[in-house]
C-alpha positions as CSV (number, residue, x, y, z in Angstrom):
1,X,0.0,0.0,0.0
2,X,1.2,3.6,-1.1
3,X,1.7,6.1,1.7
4,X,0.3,9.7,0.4
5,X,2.0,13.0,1.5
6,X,0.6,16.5,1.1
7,X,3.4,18.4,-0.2
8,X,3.0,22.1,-0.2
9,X,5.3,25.6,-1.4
10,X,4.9,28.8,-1.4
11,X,6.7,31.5,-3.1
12,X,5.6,34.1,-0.6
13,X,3.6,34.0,2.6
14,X,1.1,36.7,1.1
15,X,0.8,34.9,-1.9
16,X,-1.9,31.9,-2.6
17,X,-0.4,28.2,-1.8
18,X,-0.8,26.1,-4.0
19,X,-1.8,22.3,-2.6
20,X,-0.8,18.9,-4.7
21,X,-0.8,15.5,-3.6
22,X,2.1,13.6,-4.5
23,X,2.6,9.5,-3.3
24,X,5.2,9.3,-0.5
25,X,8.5,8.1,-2.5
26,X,11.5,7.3,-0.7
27,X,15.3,9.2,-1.4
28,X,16.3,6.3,-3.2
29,X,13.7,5.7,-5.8
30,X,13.2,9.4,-5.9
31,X,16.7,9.9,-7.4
32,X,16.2,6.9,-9.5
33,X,15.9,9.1,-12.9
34,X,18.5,11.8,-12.3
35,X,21.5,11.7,-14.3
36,X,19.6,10.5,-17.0
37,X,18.8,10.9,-20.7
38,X,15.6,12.5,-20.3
39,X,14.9,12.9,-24.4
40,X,13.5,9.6,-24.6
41,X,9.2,9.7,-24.6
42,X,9.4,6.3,-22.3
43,X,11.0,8.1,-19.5
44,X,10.1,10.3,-17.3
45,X,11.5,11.9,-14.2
46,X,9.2,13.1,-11.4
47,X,11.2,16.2,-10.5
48,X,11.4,17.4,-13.8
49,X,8.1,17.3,-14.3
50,X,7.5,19.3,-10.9
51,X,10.2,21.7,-12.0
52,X,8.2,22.7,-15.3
53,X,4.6,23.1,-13.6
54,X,5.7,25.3,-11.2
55,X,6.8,27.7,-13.7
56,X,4.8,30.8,-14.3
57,X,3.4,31.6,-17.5
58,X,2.5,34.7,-19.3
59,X,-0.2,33.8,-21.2
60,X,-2.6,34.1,-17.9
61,X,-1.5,37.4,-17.1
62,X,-4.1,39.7,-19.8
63,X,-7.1,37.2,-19.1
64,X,-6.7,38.3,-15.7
65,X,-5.9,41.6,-16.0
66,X,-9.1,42.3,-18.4
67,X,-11.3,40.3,-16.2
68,X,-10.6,42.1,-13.3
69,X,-10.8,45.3,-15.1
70,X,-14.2,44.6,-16.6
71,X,-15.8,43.2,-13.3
72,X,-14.6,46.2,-11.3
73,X,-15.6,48.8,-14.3
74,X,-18.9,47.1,-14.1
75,X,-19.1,47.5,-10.2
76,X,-18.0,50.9,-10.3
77,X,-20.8,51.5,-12.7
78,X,-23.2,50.0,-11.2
79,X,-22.2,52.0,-7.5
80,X,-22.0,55.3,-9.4
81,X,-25.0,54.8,-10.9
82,X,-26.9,54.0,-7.8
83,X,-25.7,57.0,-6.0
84,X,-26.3,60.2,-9.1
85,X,-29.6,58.3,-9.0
86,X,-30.2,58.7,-5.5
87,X,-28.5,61.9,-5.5
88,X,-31.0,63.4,-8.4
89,X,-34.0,62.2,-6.6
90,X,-32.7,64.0,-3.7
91,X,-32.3,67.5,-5.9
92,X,-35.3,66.9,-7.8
93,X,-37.2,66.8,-4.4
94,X,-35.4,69.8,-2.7
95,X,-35.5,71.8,-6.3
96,X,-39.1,70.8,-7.0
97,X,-38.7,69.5,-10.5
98,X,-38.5,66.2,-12.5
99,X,-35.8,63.7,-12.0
100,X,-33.5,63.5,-14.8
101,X,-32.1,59.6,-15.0
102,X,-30.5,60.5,-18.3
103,X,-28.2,63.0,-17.1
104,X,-27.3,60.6,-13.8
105,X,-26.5,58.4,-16.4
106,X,-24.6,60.1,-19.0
107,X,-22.9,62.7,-17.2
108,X,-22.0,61.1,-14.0
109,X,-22.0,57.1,-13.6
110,X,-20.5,56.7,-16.9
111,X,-17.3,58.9,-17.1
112,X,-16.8,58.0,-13.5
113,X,-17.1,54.4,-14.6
114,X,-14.7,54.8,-17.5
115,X,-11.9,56.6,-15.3
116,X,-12.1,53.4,-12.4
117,X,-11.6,51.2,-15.4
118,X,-8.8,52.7,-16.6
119,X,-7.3,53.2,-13.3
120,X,-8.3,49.5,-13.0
121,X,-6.3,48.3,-15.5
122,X,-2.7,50.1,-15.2
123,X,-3.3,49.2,-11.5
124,X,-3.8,45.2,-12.2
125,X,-0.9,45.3,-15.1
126,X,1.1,46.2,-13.1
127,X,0.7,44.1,-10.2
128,X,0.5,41.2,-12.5
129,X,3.1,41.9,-14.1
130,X,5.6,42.2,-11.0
131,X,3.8,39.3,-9.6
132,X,4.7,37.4,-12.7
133,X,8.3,38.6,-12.3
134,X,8.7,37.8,-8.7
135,X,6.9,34.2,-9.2
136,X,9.6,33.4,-12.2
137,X,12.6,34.7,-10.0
138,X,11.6,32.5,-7.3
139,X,11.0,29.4,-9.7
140,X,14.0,29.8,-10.9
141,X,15.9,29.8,-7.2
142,X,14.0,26.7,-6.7
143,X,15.7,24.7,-9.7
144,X,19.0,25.9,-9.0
145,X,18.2,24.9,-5.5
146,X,16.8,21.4,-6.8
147,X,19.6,20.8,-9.4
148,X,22.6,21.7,-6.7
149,X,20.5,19.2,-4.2
């Protein structure tokens, strides 16, 4: 019967972990591959295979960048718009004259929509961006650190 171990890293303790579970292998069979030609398709070596998913990749990086921007321009839309509603009802009342929802709309929950977005988006490139950064500097720590090991 295989032991299992949950195995767990980190590249920073604000960052998300990231859980796996990986079978229990002992130091011998675990260093069973190493040293090895690992071109041919038969053959496979565990570590390696750790050492390339734990790289980060780029590709995620505008997906979540424009996803974020466009659920928080949407919220910020939405907010703005509830409040120049609320706040032309109010001046309607005190000024004694008909609401206008059109100019709540047009004039105030939309440009102040627009500049969140914007805002939104150097804001989350950049952070993506450096995140991206440090998570490839640290992966690449870790496979000197495996290699030398």
């Amino acid at each position: 019967m295989q032991s299992w171990k949950m195995h767990r890293w980190t590249a920073d303790q604000n960052q998300l972990m990231r859980f796996a579970i990986r079978p229990k292998v002992s130091e011998e069979r675990a260093s069973y591959g190493r040293g090895r030609d690992l071109s041919s398709p038969t053959r496979c070596d565990v570590s390696l295979m750790r050492q390339i998913e734990r790289q980060p990749r780029w590709v995620g990086i505008p997906a979540r960048v424009f996803a974020f921007t466009i659920l928080l321009t949407l919220l910020s839309f939405a907010v703005a718009l509830l409040i120049s509603i609320l706040g032309t009802i109010v001046y309607s009342q005190i000024e004694h004259v008909a609401p206008n929802l059109v100019f709540a709309y047009k004039h105030i929950a939309f440009p102040i929509a627009l500049s969140v977005g914007a805002v939104v988006l150097m804001v989350s490139l950049v952070v993506e961006i450096q995140n991206y950064r440090q998570n490839k500097i640290l992966a690449a720590i870790e496979r000197t650190a495996t290699l030398n090991h």
